[in-house]
C-alpha positions as CSV (number, residue, x, y, z in Angstrom):
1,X,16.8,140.0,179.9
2,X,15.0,142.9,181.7
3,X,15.2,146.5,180.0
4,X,14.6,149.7,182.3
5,X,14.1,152.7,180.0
6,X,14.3,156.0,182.2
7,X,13.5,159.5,181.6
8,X,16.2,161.3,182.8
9,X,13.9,164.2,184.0
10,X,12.8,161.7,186.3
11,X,15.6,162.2,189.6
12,X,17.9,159.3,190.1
13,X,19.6,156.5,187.4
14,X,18.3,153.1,186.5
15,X,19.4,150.1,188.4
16,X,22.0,148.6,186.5
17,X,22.9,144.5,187.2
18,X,23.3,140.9,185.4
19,X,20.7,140.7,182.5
20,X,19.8,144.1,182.3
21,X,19.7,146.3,180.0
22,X,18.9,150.6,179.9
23,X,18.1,152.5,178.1
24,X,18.6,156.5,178.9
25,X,16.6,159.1,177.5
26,X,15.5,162.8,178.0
27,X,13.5,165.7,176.0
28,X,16.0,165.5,173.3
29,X,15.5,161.8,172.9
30,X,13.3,160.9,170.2
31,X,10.8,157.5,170.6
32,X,12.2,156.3,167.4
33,X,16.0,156.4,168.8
34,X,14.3,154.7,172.1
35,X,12.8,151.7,170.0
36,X,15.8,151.6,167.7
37,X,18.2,151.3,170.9
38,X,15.5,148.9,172.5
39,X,16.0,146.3,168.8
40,X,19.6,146.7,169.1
41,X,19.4,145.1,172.7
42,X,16.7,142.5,171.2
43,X,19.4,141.5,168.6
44,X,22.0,141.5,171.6
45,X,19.7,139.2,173.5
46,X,20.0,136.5,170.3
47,X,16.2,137.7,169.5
48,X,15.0,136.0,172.6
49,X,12.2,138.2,173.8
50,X,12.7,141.0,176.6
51,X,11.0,139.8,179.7
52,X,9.9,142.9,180.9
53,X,10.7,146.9,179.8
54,X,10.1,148.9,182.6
55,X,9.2,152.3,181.6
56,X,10.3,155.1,184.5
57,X,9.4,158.5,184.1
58,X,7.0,161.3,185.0
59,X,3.7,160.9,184.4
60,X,1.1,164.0,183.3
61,X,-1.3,165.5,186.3
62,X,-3.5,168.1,186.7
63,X,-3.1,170.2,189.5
64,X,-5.6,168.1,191.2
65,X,-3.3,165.0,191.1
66,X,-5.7,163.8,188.4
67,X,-4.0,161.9,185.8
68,X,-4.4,159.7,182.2
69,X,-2.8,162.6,180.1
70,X,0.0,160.8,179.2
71,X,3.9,159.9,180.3
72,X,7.1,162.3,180.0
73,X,9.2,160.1,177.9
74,X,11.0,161.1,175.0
75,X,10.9,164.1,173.4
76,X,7.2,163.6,171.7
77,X,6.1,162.5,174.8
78,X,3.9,159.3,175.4
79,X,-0.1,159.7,175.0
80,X,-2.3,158.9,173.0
81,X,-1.5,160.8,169.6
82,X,2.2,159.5,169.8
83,X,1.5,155.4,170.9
84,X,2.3,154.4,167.2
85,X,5.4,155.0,167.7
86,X,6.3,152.5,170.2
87,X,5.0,149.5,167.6
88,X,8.2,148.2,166.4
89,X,8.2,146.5,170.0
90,X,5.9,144.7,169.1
91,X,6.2,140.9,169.3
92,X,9.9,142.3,171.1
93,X,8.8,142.0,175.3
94,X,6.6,140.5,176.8
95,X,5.6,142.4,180.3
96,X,5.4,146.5,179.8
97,X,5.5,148.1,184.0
98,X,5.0,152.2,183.0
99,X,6.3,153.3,186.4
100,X,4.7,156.7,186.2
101,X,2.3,158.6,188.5
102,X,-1.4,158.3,187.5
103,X,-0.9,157.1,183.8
104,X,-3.5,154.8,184.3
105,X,-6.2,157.2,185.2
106,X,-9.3,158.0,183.4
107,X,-10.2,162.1,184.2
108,X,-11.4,164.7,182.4
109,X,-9.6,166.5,179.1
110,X,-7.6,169.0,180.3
111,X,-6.9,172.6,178.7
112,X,-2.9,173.3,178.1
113,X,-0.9,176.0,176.8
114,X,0.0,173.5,174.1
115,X,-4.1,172.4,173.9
116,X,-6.2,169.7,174.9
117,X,-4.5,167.1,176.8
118,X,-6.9,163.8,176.9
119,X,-7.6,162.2,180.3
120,X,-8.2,159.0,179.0
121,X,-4.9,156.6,180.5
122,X,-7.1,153.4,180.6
123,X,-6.9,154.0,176.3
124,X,-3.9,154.6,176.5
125,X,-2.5,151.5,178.8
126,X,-5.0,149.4,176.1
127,X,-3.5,150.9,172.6
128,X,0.1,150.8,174.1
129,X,-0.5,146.7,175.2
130,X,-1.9,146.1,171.9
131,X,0.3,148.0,169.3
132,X,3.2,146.1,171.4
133,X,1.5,142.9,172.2
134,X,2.7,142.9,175.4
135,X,0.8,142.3,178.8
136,X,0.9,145.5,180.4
137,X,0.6,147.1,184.2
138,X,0.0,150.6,185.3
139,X,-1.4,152.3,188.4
140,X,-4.2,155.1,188.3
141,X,-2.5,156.9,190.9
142,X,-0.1,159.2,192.4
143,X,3.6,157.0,192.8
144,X,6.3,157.4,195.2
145,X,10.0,156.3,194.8
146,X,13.2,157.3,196.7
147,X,17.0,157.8,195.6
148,X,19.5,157.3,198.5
149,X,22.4,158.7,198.7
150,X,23.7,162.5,197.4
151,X,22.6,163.9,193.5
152,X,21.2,160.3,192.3
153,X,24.2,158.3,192.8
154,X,22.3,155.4,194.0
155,X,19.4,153.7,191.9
156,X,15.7,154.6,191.9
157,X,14.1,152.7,193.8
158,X,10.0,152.2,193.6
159,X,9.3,149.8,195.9
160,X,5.9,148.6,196.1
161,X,2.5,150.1,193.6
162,X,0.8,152.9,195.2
163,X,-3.2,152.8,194.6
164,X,-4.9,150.6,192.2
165,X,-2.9,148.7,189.6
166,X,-4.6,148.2,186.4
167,X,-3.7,144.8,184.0
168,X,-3.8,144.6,180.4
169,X,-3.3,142.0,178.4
170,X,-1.7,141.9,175.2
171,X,-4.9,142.6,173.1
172,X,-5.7,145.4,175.4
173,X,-8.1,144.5,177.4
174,X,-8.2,145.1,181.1
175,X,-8.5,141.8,182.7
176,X,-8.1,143.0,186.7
177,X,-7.4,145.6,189.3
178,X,-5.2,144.7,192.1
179,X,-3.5,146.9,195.1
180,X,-0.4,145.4,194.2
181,X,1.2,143.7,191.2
């Protein structure tokens, strides 16, 4: 079984089909309702580990398309103060795809309304693959996707990794860059 888990502030729906499962979620959505709705699809699957939890939502830039600041999932949001939260996958999935611009990216802290933002995605793909135990791909760069059809009606579709694709593996540790997963 596949799980997409989609931001809803991210255009478009998840593509539904045979052996998969979604998981909807917006800025009212808290992680602990996203990993309690993720188990309850674990005990649906008879405890037979997730294959791959696709995670599709915006990811945090700077205005200079720098990224690493984190994703816009949930309503605490995932970087690198709110990771913990995502533990009770662990030993759940065993491929994590965060389908997000730049999330990858290592670039400078940035300054926010809310504070200091860190820059650091590299740390973050790492913790994220180890708290979950799960091998783990990401891109450092800007992504593109395209909805057909009118208001979202038809799936998002992401096609292939823009930029360099970073691989971690479930201790955390970056084992390759590739153009293309």
């Amino acid at each position: 079984m596949k799980i997409l888990a989609h931001d809803r502030r991210l255009e478009g729906r998840a593509r539904t089909g045979r052996d998969i499962g979604v998981i909807e979620v917006d800025e009212r959505t808290t992680l602990g309702y996203f990993t309690n709705r993720f188990s309850t699809l674990f005990e649906a699957n008879g405890r037979a580990v997730i294959t791959k939890l696709k995670i599709m939502a915006h990811g945090f830039e700077s205005p200079n398309g720098r990224g690493g600041y984190g994703m816009q999932f949930c309503r605490e949001t995932i970087i690198l103060d709110t990771v913990e939260h995502l533990r009770p996958l662990r030993g759940k999935v065993d491929k994590i795809a965060l389908c997000s611009c730049s999330v990858a990216d290592t670039s400078p802290d940035l300054q926010t309304a809310d504070g200091i933002m860190s820059g650091n995605g590299q740390e973050l793909c790492s913790r994220i693959a180890r708290i979950t135990h799960a091998e783990l791909v990401a891109s450092t760069v800007t992504q593109r996707y395209s909805i057909d059809g009118v208001f979202g009606e038809h799936p998002i579709e992401f096609g292939e990794w823009e930029g360099p694709v970073l691989h971690f593996d479930r201790e955390g540790n970056l084992t390759r860059t590739t153009m293309r997963v």
